[in-house]
VEXROFI-441349 format. One record per residue (C-alpha): x, y, z; residue in three letters. Coordinates in pm, whole numbers, padded with zeros to 5 digits, m for minus. Example, Ala and Ser with C-alpha at 12.3 -4.5 7.8 and 13.67 -1.06 7.14 Angstrom:
# VEXROFI-441349
<pt X="01230" Y="m00450" Z="00780" drengu="Ala"/>
<pt X="01367" Y="m00106" Z="00714" drengu="Ser"/>
***
This chain:
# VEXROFI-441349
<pt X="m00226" Y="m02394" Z="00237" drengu="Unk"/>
<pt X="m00007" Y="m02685" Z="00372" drengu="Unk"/>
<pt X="00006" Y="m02802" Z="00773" drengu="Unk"/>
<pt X="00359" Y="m02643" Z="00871" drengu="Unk"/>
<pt X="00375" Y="m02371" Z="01101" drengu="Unk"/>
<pt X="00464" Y="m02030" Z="00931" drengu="Unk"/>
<pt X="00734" Y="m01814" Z="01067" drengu="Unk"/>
<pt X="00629" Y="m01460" Z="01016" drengu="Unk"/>
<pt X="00850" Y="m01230" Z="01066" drengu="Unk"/>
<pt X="00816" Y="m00814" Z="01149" drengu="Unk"/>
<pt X="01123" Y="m00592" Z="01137" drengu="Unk"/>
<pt X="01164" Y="m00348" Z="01411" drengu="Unk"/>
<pt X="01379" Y="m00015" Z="01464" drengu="Unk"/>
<pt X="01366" Y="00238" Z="01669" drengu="Unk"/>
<pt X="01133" Y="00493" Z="01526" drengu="Unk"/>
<pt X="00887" Y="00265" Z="01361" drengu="Unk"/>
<pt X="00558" Y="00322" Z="01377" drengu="Unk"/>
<pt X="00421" Y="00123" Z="01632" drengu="Unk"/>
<pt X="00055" Y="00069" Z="01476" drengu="Unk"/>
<pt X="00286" Y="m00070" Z="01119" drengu="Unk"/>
<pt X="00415" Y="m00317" Z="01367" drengu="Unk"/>
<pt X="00150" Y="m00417" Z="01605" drengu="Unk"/>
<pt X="m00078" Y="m00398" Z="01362" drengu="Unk"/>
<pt X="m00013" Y="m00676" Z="01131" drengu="Unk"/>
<pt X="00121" Y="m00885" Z="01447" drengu="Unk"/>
<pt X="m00213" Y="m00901" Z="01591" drengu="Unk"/>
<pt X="m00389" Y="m01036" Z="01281" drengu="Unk"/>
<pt X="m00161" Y="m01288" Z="01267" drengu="Unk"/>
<pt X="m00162" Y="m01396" Z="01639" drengu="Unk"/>
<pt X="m00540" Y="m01421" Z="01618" drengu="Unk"/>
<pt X="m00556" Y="m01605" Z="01345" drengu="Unk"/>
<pt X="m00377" Y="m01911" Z="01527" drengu="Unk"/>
<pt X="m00659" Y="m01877" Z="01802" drengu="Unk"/>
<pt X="m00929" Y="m02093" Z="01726" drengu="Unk"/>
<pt X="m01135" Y="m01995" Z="02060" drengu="Unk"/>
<pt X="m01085" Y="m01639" Z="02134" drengu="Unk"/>
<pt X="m01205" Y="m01657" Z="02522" drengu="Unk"/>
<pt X="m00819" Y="m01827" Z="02526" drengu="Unk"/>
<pt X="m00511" Y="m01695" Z="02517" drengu="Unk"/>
<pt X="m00329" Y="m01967" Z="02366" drengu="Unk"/>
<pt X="m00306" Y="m01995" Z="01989" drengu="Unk"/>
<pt X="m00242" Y="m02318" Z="01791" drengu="Unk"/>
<pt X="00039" Y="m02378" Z="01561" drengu="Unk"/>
<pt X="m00050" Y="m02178" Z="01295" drengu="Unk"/>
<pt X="00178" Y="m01893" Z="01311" drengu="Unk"/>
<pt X="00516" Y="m01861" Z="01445" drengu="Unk"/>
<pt X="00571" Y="m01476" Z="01485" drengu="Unk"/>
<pt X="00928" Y="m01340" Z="01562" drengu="Unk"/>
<pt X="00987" Y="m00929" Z="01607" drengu="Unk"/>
<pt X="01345" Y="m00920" Z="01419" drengu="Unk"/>
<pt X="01542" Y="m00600" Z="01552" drengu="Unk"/>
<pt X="01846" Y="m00442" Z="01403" drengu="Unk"/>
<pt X="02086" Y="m00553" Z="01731" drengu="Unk"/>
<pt X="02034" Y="m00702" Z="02042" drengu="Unk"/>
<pt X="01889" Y="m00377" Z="02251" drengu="Unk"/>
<pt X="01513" Y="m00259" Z="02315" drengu="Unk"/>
<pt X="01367" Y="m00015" Z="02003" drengu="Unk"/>
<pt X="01164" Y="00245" Z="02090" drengu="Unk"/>
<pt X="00864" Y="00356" Z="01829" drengu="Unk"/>
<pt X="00726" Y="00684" Z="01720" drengu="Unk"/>
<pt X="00541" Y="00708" Z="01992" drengu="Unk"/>
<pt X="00789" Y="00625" Z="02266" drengu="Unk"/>
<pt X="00627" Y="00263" Z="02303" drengu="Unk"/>
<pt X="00917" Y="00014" Z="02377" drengu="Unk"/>
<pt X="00961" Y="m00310" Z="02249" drengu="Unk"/>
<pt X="01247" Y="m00589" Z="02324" drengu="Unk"/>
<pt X="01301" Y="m00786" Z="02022" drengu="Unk"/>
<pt X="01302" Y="m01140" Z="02058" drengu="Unk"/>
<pt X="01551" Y="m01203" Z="01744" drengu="Unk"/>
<pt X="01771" Y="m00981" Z="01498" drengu="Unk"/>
<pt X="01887" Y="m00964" Z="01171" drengu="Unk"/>
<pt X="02213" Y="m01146" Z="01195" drengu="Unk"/>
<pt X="01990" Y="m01446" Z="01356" drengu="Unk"/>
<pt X="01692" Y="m01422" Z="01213" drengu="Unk"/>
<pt X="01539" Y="m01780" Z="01147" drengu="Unk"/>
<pt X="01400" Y="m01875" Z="00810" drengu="Unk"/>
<pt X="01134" Y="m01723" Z="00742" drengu="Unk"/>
<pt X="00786" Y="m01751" Z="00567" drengu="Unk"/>
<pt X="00698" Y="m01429" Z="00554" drengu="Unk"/>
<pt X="00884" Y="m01083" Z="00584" drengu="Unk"/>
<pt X="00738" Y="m00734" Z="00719" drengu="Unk"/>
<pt X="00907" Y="m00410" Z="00679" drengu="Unk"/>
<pt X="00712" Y="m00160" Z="00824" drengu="Unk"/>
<pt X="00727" Y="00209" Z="00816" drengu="Unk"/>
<pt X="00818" Y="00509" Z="01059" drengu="Unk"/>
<pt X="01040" Y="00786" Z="01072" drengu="Unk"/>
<pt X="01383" Y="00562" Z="01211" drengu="Unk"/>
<pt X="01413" Y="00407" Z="00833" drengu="Unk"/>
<pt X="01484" Y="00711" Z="00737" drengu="Unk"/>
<pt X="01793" Y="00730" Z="00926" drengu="Unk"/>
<pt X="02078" Y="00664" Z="00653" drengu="Unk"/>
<pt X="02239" Y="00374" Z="00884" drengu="Unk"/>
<pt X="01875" Y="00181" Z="00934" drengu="Unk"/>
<pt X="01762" Y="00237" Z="00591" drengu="Unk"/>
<pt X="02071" Y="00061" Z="00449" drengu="Unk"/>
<pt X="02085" Y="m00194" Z="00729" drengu="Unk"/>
<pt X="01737" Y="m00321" Z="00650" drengu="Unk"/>
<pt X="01786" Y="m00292" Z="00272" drengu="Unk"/>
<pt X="02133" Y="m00536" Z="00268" drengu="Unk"/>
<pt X="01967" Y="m00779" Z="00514" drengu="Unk"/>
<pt X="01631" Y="m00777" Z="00259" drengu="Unk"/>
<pt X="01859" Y="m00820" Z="m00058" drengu="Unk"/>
<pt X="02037" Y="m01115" Z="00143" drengu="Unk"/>
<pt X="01775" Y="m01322" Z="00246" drengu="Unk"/>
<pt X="01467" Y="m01190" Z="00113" drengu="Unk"/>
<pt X="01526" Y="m01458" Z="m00249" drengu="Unk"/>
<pt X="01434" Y="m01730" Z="m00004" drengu="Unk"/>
<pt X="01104" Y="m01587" Z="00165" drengu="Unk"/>
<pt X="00791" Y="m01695" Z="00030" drengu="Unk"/>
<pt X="00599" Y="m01336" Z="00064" drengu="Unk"/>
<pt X="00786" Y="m01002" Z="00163" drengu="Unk"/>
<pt X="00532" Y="m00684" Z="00247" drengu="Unk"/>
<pt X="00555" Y="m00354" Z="00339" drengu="Unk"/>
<pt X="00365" Y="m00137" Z="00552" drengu="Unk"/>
<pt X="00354" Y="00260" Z="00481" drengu="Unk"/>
<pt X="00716" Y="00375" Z="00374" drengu="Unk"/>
<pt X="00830" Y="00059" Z="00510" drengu="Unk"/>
<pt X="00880" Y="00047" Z="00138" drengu="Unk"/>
<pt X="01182" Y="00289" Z="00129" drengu="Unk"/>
<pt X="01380" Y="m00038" Z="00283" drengu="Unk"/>
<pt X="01289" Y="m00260" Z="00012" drengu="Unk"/>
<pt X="01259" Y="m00040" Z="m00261" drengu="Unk"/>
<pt X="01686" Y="m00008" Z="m00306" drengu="Unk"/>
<pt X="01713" Y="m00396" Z="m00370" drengu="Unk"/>
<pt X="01558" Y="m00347" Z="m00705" drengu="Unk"/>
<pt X="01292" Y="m00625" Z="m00634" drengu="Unk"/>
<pt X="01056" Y="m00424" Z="m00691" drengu="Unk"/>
<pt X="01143" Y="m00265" Z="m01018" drengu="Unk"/>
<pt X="00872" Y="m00254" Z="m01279" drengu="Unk"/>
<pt X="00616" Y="m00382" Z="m01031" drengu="Unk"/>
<pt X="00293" Y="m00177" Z="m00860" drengu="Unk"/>
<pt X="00364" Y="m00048" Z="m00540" drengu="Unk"/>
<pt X="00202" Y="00162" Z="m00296" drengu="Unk"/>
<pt X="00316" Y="00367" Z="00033" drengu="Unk"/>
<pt X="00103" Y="00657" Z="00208" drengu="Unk"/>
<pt X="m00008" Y="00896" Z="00011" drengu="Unk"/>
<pt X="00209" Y="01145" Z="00087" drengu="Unk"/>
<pt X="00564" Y="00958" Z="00002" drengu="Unk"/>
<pt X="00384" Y="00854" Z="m00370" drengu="Unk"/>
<pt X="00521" Y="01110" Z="m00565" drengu="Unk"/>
<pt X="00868" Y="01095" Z="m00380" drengu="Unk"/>
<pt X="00897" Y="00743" Z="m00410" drengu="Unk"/>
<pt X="00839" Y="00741" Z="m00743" drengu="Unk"/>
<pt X="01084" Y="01034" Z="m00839" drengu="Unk"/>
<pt X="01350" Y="00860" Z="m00633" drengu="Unk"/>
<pt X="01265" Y="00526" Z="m00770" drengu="Unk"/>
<pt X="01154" Y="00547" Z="m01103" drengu="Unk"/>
<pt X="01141" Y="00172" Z="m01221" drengu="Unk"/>
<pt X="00888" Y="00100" Z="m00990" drengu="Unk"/>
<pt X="00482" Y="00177" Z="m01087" drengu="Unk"/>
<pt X="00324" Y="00357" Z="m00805" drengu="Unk"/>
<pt X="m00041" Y="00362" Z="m00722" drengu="Unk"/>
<pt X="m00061" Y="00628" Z="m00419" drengu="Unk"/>
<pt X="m00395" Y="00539" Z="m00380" drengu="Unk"/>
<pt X="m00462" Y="00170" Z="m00333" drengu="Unk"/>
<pt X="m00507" Y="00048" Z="00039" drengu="Unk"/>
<pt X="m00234" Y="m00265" Z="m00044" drengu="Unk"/>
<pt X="m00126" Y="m00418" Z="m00400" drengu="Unk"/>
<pt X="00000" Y="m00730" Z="m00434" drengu="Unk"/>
<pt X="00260" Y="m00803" Z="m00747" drengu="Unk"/>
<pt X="00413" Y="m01177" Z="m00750" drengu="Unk"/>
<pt X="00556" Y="m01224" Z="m00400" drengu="Unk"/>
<pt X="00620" Y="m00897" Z="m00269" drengu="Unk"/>
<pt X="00277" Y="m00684" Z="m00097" drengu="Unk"/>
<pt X="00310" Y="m00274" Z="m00026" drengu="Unk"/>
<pt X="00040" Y="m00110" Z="00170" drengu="Unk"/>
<pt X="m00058" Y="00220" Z="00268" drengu="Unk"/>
<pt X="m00017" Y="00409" Z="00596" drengu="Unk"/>
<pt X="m00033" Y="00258" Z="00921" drengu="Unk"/>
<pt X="m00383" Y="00089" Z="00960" drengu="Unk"/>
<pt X="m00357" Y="m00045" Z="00585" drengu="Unk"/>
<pt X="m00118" Y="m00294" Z="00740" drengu="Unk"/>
<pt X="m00369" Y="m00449" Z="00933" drengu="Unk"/>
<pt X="m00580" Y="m00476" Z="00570" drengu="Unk"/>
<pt X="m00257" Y="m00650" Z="00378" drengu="Unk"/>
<pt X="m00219" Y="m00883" Z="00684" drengu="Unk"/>
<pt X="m00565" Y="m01034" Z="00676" drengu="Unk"/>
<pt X="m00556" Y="m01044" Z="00294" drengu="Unk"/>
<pt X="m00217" Y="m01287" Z="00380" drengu="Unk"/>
<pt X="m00415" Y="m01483" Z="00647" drengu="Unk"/>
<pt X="m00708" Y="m01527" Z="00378" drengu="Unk"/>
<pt X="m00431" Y="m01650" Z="00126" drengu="Unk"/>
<pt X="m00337" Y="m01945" Z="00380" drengu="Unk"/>
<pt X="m00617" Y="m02032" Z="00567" drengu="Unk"/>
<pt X="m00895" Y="m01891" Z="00339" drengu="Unk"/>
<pt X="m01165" Y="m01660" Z="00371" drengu="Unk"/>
<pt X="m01382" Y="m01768" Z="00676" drengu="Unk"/>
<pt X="m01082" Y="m01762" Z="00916" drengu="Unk"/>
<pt X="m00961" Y="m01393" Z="00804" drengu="Unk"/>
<pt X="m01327" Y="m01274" Z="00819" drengu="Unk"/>
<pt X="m01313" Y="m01446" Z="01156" drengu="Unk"/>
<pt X="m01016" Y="m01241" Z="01251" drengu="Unk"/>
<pt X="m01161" Y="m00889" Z="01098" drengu="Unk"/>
<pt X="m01501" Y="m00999" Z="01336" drengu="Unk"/>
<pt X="m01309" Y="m01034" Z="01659" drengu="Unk"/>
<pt X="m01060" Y="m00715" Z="01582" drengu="Unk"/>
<pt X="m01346" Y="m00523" Z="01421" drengu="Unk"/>
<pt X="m01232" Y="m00442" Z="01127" drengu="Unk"/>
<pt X="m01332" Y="m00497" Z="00748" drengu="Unk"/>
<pt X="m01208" Y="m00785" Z="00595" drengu="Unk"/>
<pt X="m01194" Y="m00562" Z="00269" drengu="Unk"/>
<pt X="m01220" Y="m00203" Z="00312" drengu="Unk"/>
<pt X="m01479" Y="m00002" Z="00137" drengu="Unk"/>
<pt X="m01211" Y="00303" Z="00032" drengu="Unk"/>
<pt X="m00914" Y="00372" Z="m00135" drengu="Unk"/>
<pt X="m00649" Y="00579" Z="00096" drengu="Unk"/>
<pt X="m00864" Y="00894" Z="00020" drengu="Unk"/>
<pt X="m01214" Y="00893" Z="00198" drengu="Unk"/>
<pt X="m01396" Y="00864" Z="m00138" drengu="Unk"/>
<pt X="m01207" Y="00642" Z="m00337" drengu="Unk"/>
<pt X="m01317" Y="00324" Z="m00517" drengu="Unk"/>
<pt X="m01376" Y="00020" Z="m00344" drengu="Unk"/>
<pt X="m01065" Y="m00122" Z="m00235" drengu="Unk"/>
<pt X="m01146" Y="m00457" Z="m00468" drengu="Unk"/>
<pt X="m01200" Y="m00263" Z="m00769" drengu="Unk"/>
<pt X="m00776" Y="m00201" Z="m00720" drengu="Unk"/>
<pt X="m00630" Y="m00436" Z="m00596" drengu="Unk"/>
<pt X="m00748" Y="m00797" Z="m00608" drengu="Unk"/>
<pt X="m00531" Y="m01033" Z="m00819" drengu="Unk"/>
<pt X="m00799" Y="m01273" Z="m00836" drengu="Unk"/>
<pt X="m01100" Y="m01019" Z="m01004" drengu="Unk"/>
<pt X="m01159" Y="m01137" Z="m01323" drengu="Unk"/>
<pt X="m01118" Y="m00726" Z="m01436" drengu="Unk"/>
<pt X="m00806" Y="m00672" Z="m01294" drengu="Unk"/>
<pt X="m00602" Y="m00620" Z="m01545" drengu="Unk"/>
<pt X="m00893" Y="m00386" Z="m01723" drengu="Unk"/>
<pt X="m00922" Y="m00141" Z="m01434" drengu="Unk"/>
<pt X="m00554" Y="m00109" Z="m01398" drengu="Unk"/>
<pt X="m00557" Y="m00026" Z="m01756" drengu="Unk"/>
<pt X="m00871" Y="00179" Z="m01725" drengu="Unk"/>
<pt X="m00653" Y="00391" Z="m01508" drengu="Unk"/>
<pt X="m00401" Y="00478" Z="m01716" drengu="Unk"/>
<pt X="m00627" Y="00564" Z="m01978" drengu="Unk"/>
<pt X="m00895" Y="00764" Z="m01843" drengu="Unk"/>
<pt X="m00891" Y="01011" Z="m02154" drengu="Unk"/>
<pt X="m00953" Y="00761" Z="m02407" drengu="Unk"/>
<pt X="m01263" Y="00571" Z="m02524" drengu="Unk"/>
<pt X="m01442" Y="00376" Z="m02189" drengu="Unk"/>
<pt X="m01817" Y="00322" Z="m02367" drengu="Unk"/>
<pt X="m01919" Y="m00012" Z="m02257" drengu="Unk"/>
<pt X="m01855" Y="m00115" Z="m02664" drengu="Unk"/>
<pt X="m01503" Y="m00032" Z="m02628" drengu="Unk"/>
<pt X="m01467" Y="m00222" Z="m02266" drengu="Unk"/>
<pt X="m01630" Y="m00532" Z="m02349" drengu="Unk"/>
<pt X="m01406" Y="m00578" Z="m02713" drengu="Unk"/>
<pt X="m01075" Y="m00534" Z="m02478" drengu="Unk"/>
<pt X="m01172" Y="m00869" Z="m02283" drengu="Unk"/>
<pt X="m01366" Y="m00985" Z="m02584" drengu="Unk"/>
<pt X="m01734" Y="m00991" Z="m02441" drengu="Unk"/>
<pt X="m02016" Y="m00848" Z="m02563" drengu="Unk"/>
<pt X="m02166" Y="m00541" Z="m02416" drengu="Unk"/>
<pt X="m02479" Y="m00707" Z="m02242" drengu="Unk"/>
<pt X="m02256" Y="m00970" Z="m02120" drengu="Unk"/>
<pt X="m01964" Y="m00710" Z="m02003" drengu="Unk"/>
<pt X="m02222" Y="m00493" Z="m01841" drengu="Unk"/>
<pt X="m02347" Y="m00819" Z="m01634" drengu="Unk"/>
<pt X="m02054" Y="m00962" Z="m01596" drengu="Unk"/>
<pt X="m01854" Y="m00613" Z="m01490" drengu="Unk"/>
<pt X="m02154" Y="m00536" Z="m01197" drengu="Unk"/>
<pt X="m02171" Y="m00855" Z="m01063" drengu="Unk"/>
<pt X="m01738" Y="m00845" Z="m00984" drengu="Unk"/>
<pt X="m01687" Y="m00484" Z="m00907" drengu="Unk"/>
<pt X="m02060" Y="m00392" Z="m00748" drengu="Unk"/>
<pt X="m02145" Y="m00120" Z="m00967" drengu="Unk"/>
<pt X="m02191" Y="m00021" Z="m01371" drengu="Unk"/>
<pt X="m01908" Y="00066" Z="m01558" drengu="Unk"/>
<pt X="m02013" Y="00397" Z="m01631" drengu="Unk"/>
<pt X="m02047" Y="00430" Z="m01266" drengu="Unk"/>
<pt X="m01673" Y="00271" Z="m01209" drengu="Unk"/>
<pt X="m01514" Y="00524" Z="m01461" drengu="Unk"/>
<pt X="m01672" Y="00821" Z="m01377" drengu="Unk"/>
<pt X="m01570" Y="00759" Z="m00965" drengu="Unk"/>
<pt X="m01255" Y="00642" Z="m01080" drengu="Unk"/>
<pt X="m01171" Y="00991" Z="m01329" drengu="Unk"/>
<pt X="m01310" Y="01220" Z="m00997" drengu="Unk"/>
<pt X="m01057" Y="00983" Z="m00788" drengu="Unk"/>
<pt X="m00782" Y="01070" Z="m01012" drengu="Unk"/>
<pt X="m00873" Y="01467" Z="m01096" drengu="Unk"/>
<pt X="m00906" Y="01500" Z="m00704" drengu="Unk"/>
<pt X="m00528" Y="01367" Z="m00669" drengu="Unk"/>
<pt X="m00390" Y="01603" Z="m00995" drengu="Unk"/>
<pt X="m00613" Y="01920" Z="m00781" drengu="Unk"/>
<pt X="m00382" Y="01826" Z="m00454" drengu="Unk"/>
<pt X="m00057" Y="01800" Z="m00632" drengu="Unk"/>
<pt X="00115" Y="02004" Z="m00879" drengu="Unk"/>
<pt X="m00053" Y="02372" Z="m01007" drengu="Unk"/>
<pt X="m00241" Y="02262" Z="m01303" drengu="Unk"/>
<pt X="m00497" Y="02444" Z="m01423" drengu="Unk"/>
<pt X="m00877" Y="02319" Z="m01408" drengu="Unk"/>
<pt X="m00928" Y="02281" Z="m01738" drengu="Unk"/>
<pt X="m00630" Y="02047" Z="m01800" drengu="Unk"/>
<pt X="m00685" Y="01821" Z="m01504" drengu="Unk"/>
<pt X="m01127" Y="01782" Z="m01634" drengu="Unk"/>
<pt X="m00927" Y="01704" Z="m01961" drengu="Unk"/>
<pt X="m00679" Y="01468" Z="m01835" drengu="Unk"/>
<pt X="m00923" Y="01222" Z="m01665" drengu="Unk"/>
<pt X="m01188" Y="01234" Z="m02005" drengu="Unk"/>
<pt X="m01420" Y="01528" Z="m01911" drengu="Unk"/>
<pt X="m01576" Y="01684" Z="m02199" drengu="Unk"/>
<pt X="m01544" Y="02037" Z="m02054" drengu="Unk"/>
<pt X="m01483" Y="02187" Z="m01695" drengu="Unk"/>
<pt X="m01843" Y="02281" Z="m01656" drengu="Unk"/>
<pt X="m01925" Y="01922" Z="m01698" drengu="Unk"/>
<pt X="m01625" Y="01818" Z="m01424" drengu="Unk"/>
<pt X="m01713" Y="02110" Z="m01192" drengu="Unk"/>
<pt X="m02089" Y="01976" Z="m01217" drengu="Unk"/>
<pt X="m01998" Y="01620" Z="m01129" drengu="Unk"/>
<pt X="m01732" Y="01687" Z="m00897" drengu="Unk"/>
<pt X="m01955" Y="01918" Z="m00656" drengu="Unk"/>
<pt X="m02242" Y="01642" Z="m00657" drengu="Unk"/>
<pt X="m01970" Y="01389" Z="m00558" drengu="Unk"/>
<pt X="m01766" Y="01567" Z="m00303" drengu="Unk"/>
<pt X="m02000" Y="01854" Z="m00202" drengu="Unk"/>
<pt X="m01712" Y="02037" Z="m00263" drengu="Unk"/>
<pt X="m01616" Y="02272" Z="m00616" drengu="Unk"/>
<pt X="m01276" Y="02172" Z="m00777" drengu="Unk"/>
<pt X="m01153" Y="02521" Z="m00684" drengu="Unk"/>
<pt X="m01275" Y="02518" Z="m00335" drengu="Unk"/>
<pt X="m01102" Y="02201" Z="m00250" drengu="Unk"/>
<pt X="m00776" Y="02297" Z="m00421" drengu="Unk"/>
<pt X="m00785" Y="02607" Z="m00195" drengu="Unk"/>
<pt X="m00908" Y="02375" Z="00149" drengu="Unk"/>
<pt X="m00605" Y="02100" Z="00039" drengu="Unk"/>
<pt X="m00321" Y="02250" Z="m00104" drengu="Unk"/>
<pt X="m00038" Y="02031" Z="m00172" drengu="Unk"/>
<pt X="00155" Y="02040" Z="00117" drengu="Unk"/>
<pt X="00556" Y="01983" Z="00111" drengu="Unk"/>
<pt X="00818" Y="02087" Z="00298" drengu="Unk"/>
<pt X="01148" Y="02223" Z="00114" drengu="Unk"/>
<pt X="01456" Y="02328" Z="00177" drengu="Unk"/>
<pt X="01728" Y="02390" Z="m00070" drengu="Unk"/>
<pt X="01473" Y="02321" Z="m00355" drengu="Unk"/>
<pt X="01441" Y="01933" Z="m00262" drengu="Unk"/>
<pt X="01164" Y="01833" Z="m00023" drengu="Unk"/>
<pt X="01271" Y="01667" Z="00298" drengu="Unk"/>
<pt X="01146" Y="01334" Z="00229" drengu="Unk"/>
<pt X="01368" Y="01350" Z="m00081" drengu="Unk"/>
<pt X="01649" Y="01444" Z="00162" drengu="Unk"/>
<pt X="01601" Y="01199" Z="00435" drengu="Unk"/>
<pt X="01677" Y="00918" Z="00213" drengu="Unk"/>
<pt X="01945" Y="01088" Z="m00008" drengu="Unk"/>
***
């Protein structure tokens, strides 16, 4: 964890998001205050807001902010955060923010995203053939326009070698304690989430019912690298025999070992996990029913109907009709595509 203060630093633009940028900020600051009935915060943190130039930026929301630094002075840096908003979009900011990252990010320790703070990061090629994540609804664009990187549009925040991605807006403040529990450890992040009352680890995925955010993303589970590949292979063999070979346990001791990390059986875990994913495949492109219950390892669509309804309250069809995919298009490209083209 090491004595030195930390420069964090947050990138700002007019047209971020203000919650991408004040969010993470805040976790930070409190984590340098020891007593919270004090304004003053040790030297734990230094935090700098880095703007493009030298003039105020204006968010989303109209919320003004005078940055303190900018790019062509920024000072050395611990830690880098590009958050998102509609401004990065802008072909100018976008490739502003993407030269300065491919410049200087080499030397920072940790560099993180927040929502599609990721589309200012993701032209560096840093990130190719690494997990990612951004909101939900710039997945499957980000992953058409960038297709060496691996994206999970689900997770709340991933973490692969130095460089974190989060979801939408308040998923920032979730990647920013998980960086405060990384230096100071785990009693002064939950001491953070207490005071801004917020979980220290989320209980959801970026959909309301999705998986535990642990069962995703944590580097550190000792089934990781099994769920991720659970995942991908939803229509194959996931008995608890078959589990417990791939990390070479036995079934009684998988079973144990399996509820005691991730909370729950992994019978439970897979079917949650294949509901997750059919859920995502019923708001996307027109597949039919049958394909998507076969896709995720259903036996039959009866069977998927059955389960899906007792999980969501909801029938596959109904909820395709109540969430269609939603995109806007013009000239046969949707305008997220366009923004950054």
């Amino acid at each position: 964890m090491g004595n030195a203060v930390k420069h964090v630093g947050i990138i700002a633009f007019d047209g971020v998001n203000a919650l991408d940028l004040i969010g993470p900020l805040e976790v930070f600051a409190n984590a340098g205050r020891p007593d919270f009935t004090r304004r003053e915060s040790r030297g734990v943190y230094a935090l700098h807001l880095i703007g493009l130039g030298g003039q105020p930026v204006f968010t989303e929301s109209g919320v003004r902010f005078v940055p303190g630094k900018q790019l062509a002075n920024a000072p050395p840096l611990d830690t880098v955060i590009v958050p998102g908003g509609s401004g990065l979009r802008e072909p100018s900011t976008n490739s502003a923010v993407s030269a300065w990252l491919r410049l200087r990010a080499p030397a920072i320790r940790r560099v993180a995203t927040v929502c599609t703070g990721i589309y200012g990061l993701a032209p560096t090629g840093f990130l190719d053939g690494r997990r990612v994540t951004t909101h939900w609804r710039f997945a499957q664009d980000l992953a058409r326009r960038f297709p060496k990187l691996i994206v999970d549009g689900n997770a709340i925040f991933l973490k692969d070698g130095r460089y974190y991605s989060s979801a939408g807006i308040t998923a920032g403040i979730d990647l920013a304690l998980a960086l405060v529990e990384e230096d100071l450890g785990p009693h002064a992040a939950l001491t953070v989430a207490r005071e801004m009352i917020v979980y220290l680890k989320r209980p959801g995925g970026q959909e309301q019912y999705s998986e535990p955010l642990r069962h995703q993303v944590h580097g550190a589970d000792a089934f990781a690298e099994l769920v991720a590949w659970i995942r991908g292979h939803l229509s194959s063999d996931t008995s608890v025999p078959a589990l417990a070979a791939r990390v070479r346990l036995s079934p009684r001791q998988f079973a144990r070992r399996f509820a005691a990390a991730l909370g729950c059986t992994p019978a439970a875990y897979v079917e949650n996990l294949r509901l997750n994913v059919a859920r995502e495949h019923l708001g996307g492109a027109n597949r039919s029913i049958e394909r998507i219950a076969a896709s995720v390892g259903f036996t039959s669509a009866d069977v998927f109907a059955r389960r899906f309804k007792l999980r969501f309250g909801i029938s596959p069809r109904s909820y395709r009709e109540r969430f269609p995919a939603r995109r806007e298009v013009r000239g046969g490209q949707s305008r997220v595509a366009e923004v950054f083209s």
